[in-house]
PASEBA-1860 file (N, C-alpha, C; in nm, 3 decimals):
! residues 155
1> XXXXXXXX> 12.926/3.792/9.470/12.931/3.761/9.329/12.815/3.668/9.292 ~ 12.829/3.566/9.376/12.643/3.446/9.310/12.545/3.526/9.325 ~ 12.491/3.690/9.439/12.396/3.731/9.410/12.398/3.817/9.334 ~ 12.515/3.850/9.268/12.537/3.918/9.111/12.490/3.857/8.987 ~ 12.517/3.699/8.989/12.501/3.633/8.899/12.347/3.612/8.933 ~ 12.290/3.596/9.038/12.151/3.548/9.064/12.070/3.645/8.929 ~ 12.073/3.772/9.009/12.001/3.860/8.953/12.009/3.908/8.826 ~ 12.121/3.901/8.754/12.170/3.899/8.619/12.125/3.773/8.544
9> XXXXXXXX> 12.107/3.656/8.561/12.032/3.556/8.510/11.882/3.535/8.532 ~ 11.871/3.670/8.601/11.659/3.665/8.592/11.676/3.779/8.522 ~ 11.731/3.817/8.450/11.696/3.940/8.332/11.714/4.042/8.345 ~ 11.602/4.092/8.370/11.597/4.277/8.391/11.628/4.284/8.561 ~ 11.657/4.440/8.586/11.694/4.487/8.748/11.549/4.486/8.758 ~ 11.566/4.525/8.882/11.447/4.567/8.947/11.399/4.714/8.935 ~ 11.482/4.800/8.876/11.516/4.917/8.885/11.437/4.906/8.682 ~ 11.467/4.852/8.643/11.406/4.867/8.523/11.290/4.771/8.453
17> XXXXXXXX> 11.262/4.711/8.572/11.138/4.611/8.574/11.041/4.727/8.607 ~ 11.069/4.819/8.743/10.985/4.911/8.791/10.979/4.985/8.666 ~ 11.039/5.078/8.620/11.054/5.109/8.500/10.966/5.116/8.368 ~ 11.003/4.956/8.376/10.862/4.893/8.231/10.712/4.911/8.312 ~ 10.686/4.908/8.438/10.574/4.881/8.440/10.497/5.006/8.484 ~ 10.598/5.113/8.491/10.524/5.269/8.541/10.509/5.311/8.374 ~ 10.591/5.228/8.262/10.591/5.300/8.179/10.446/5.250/8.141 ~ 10.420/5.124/8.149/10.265/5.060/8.090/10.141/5.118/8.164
25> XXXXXXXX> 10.150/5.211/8.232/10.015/5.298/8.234/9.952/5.340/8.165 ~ 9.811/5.315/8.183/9.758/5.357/8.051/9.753/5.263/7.929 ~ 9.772/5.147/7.979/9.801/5.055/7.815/9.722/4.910/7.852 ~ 9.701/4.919/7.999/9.655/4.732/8.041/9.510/4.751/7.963 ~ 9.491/4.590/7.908/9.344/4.555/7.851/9.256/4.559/7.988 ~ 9.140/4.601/7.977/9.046/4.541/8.101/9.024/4.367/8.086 ~ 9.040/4.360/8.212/9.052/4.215/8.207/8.994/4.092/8.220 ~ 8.875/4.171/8.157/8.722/4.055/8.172/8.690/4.119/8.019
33> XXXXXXXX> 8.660/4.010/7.888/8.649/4.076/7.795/8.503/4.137/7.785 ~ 8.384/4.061/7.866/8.225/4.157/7.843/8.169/4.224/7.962 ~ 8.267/4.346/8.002/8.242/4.420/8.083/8.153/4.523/8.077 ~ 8.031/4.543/8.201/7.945/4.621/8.174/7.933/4.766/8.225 ~ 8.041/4.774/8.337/8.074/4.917/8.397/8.158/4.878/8.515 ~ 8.246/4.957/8.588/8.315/4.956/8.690/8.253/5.084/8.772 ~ 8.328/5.035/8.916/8.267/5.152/9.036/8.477/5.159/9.059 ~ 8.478/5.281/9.069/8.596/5.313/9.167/8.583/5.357/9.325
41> XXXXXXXX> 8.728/5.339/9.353/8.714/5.397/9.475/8.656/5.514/9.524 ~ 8.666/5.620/9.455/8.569/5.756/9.471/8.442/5.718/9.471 ~ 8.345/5.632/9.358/8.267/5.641/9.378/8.157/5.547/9.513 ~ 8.271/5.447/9.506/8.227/5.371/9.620/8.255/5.420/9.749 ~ 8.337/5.485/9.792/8.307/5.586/9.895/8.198/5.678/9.891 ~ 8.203/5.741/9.798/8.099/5.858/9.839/7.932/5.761/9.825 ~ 7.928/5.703/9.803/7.780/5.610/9.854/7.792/5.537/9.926 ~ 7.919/5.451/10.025/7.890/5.355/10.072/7.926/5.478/10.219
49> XXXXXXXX> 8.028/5.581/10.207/8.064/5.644/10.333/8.182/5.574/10.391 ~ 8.249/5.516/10.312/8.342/5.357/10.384/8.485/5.438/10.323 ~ 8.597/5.448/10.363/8.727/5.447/10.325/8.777/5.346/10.313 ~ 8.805/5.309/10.175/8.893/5.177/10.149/8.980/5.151/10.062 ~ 9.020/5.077/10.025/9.140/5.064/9.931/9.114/5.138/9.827 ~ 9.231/5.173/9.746/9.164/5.215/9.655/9.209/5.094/9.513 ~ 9.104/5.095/9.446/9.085/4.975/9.376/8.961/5.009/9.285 ~ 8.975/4.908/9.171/8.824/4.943/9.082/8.718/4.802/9.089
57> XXXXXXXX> 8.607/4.792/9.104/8.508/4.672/9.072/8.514/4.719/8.939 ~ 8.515/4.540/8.885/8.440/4.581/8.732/8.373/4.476/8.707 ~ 8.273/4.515/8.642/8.096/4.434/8.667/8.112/4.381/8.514 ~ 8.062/4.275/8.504/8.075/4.232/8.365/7.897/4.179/8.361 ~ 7.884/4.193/8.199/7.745/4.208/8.178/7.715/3.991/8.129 ~ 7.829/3.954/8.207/7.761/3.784/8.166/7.906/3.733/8.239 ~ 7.866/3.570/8.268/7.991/3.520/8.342/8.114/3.562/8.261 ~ 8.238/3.559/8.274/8.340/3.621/8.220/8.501/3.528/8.295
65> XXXXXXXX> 8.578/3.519/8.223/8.701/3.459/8.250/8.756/3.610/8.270 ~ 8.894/3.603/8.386/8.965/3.763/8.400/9.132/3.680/8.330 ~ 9.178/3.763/8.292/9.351/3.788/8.220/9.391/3.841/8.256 ~ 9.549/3.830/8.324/9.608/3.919/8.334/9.663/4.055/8.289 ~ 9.661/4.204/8.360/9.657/4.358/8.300/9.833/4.345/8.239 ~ 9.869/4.261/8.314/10.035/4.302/8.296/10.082/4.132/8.372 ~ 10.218/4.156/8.260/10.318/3.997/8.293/10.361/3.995/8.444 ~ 10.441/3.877/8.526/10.440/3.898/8.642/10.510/3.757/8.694
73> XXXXXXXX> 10.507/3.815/8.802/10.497/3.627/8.939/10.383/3.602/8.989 ~ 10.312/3.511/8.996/10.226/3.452/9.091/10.275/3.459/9.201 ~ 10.230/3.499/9.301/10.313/3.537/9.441/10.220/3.436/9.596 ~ 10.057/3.458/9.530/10.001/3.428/9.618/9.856/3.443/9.534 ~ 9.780/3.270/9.612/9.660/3.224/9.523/9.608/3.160/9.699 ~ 9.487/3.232/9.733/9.441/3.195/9.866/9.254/3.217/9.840 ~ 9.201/3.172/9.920/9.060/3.165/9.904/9.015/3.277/9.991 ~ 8.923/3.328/9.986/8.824/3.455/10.066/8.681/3.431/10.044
81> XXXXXXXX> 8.629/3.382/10.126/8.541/3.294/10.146/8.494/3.227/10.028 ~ 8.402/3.228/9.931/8.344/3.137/9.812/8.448/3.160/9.690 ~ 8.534/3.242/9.719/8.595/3.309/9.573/8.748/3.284/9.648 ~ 8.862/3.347/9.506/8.964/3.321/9.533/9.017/3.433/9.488 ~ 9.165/3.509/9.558/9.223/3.616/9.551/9.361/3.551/9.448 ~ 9.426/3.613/9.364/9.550/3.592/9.258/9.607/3.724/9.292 ~ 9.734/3.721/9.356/9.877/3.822/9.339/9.936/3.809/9.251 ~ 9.973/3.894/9.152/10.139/3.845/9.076/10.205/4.001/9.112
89> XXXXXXXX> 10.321/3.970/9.093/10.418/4.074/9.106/10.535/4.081/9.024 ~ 10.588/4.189/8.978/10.633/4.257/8.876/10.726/4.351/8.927 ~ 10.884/4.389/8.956/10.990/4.467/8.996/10.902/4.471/9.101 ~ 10.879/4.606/9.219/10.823/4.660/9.331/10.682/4.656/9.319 ~ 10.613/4.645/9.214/10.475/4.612/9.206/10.395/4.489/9.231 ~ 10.281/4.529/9.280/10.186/4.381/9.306/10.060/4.383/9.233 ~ 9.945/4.321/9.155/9.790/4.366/9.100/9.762/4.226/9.146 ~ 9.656/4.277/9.237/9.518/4.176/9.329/9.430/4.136/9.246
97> XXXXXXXX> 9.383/4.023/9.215/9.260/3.993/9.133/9.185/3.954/9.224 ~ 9.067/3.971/9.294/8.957/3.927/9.360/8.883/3.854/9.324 ~ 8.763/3.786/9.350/8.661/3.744/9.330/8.662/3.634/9.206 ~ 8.772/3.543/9.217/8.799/3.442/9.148/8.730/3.312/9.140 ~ 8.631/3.227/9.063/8.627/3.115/9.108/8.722/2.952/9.049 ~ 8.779/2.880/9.145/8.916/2.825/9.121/9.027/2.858/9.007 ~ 9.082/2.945/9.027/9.186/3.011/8.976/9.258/2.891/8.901 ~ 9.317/2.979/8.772/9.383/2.867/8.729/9.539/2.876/8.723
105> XXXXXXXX> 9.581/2.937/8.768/9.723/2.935/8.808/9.740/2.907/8.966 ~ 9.892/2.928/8.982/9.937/2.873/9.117/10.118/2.954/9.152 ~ 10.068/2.925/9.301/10.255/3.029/9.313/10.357/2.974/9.242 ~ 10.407/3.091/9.182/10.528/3.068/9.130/10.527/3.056/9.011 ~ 10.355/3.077/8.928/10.337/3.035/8.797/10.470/3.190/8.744 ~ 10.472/3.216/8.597/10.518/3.303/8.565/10.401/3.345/8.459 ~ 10.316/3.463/8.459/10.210/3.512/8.347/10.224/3.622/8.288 ~ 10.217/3.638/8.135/10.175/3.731/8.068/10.094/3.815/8.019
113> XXXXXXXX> 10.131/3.929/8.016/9.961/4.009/7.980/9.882/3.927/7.914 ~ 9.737/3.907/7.937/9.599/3.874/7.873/9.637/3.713/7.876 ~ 9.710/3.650/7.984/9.691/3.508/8.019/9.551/3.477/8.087 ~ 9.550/3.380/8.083/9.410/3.347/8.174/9.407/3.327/8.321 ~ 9.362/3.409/8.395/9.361/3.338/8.528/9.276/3.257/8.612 ~ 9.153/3.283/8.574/9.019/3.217/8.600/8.923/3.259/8.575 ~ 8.806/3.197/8.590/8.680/3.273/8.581/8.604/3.308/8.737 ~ 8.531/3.419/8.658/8.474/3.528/8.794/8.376/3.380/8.887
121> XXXXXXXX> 8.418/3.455/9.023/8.305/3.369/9.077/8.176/3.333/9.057 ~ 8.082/3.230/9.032/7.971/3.287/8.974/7.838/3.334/9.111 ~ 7.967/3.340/9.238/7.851/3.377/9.379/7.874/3.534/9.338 ~ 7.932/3.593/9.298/7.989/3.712/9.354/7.966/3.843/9.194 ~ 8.024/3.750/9.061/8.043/3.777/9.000/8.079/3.933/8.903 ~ 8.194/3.962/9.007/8.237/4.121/8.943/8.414/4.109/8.997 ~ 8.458/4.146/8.956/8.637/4.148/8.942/8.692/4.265/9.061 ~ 8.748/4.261/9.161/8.799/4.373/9.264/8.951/4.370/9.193
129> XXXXXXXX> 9.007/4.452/9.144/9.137/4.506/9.093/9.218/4.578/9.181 ~ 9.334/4.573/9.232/9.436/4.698/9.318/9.560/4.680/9.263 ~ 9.637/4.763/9.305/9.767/4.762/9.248/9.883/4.837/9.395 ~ 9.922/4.763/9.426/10.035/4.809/9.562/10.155/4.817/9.490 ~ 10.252/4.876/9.598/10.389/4.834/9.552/10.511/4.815/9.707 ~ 10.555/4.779/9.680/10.616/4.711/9.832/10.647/4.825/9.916 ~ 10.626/4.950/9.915/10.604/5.030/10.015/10.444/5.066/10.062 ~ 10.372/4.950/10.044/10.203/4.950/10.065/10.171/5.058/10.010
137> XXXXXXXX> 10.225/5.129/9.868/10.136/5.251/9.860/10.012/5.195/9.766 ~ 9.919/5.234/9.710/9.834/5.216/9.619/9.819/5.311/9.543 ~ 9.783/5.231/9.450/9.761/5.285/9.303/9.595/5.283/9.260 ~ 9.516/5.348/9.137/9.429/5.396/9.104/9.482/5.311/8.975 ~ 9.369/5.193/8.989/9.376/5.074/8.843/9.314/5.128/8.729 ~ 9.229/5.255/8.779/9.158/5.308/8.659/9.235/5.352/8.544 ~ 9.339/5.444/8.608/9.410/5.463/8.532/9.553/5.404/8.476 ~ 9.544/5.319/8.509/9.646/5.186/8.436/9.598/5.119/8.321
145> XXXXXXXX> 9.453/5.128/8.279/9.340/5.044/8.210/9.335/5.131/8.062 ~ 9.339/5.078/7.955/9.282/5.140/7.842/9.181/5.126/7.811 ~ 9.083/5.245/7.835/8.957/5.188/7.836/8.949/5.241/7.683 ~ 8.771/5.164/7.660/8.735/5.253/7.499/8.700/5.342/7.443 ~ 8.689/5.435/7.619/8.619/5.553/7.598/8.677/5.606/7.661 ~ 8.818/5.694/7.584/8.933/5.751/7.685/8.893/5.856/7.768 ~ 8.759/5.942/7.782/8.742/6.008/7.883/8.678/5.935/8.050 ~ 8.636/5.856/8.030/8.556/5.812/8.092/8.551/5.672/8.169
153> XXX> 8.542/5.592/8.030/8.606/5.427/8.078/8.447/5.397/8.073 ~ 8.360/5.474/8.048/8.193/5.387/8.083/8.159/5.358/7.889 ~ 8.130/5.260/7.885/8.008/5.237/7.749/7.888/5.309/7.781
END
């Protein structure tokens, strides 16, 4: 019964948290507002020859603060070498922010779409995006993103 009540006093199930957030495909802001192009995973494979996550860079055309695509938990805020990595998580979902410099949240924060999380590193300066979900599968952020140029996503 208290883990009846637990979960009933954090709101939504999990079952319809997942729900809201398969339904928000297709709707997240990009999350650096002066972005100058992104590389996806396709394309960064087929030039680098590398299999890797799949995930989008997105290159911004001047230093840039990143916001969160979608509301969430702060789960996990850790450093990777000069820059800093931000988790939040959402029902079974997780979105990675990379290449952070001192993040401005912390575990356990609670954030909403287009909060602030920090600004881009200025060693590194381009945003690594992924999206897991607690069965390690991955997701394709491209298409979670509303871009402005619905075929494409390029200016």
């Amino acid at each position: 019964m208290f883990v009846f009540l637990l979960f009933s006093s954090s709101g939504k199930s999990q079952a319809s948290q997942n729900l809201e957030f398969e339904q928000s495909k297709g709707k997240w802001p990009i999350p650096i507002s002066h972005y100058a192009k992104y590389i996806n995973d396709e394309e960064r494979n087929s030039t680098s020859n590398e299999i890797g996550h799949k995930g989008i860079t997105i290159i911004p055309n001047q230093n840039d603060s990143v916001k969160a695509v979608f509301k969430g938990s702060v789960v996990l805020v850790f450093p990777i070498g000069n820059s800093f990595v931000v988790m939040t998580n959402y029902g079974d979902y997780f979105i990675t922010y990379s290449n952070l410099d001192s993040p401005h949240v912390k575990k356990g924060d609670e954030v909403s779409q287009g909060e602030f999380l920090g600004r881009l590193s200025g060693s590194n300066r381009q945003l690594e995006l992924m999206i897991t979900n607690r069965r390690d599968k991955e997701f394709d952020p491209f298409e979670w993103i509303k871009w402005p140029d619905a075929k494409n996503g390029k200016n």
